[in-house]
C-alpha positions in Angstrom: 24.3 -19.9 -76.5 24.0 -18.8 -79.9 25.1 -15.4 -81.2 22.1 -12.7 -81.9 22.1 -12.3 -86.0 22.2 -8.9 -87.1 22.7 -7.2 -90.7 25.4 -4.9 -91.4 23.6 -2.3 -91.9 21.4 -2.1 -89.3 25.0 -3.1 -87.2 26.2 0.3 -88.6 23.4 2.3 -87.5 23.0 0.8 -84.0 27.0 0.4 -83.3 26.3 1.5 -79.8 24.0 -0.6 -78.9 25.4 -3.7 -80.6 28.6 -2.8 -78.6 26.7 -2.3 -75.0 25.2 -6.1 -75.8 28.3 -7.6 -76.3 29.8 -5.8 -73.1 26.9 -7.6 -71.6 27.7 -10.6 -72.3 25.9 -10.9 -75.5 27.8 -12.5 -78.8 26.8 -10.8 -81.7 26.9 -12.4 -85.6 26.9 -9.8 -88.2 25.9 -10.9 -91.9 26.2 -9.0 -95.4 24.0 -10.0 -98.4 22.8 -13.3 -96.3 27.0 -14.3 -95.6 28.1 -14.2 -92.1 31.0 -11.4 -92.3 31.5 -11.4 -88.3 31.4 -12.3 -85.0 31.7 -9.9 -81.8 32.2 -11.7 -78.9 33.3 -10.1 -75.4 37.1 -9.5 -75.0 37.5 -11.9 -72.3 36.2 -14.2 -74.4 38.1 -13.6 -77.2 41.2 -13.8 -75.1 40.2 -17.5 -74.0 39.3 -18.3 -77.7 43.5 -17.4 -78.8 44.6 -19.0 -76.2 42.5 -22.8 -77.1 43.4 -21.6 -80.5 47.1 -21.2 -80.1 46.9 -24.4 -78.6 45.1 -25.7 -81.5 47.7 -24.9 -83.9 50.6 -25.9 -82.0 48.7 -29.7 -81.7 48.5 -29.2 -85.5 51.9 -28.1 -85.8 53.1 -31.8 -83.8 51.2 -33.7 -85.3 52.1 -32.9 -89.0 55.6 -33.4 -87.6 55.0 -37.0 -86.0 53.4 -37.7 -89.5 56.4 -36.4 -91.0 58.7 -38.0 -89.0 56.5 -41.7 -89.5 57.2 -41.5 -93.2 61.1 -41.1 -92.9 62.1 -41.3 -89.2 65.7 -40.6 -90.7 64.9 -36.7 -90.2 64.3 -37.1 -86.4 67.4 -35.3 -84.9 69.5 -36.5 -81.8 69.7 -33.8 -78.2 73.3 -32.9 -80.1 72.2 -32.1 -83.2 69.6 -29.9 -81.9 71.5 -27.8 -79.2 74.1 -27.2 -82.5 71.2 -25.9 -84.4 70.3 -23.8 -81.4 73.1 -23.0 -79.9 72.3 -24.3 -76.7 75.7 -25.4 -75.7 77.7 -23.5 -73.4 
């Protein structure tokens, strides 16, 4: 499903409408001077979107640390060296 293209200015004069589609169901992409600007998208689906996204980011997160950690495995910390830096003992 692609989004329904719409100007900015023409977004600002029909706000209501635009915001009745996308209550509907109905993504919306809004462009300035040719450049898409943004996206309205339903807020359940924008709450599904952070939530793949914060997934996203965390995968990124673990991977630039295994890549880290291949180059120099000496900065790889042992179960007792991270409770100390978290103060997880009792």
């Amino acid at each position: 499903m692609f989004p329904t293209k719409i100007k900015s200015g023409e977004a600002r004069a029909k706000w209501r409408d635009i915001l009745d589609q996308v209550f509907a169901g109905k993504d919306m992409l809004i462009e300035r001077n040719g450049k898409e600007i943004a996206v309205m998208i339903p807020a359940v689906d924008y709450k599904e979107i952070r939530e793949v996204l914060e997934d996203l980011r965390l995968a990124r997160e673990a991977e630039k640390a295994y890549q880290e950690w291949k180059e120099d495995p000496s900065i790889m910390l042992d179960w007792k060296e991270v409770e100390a830096k978290l103060a997880l003992k009792e």
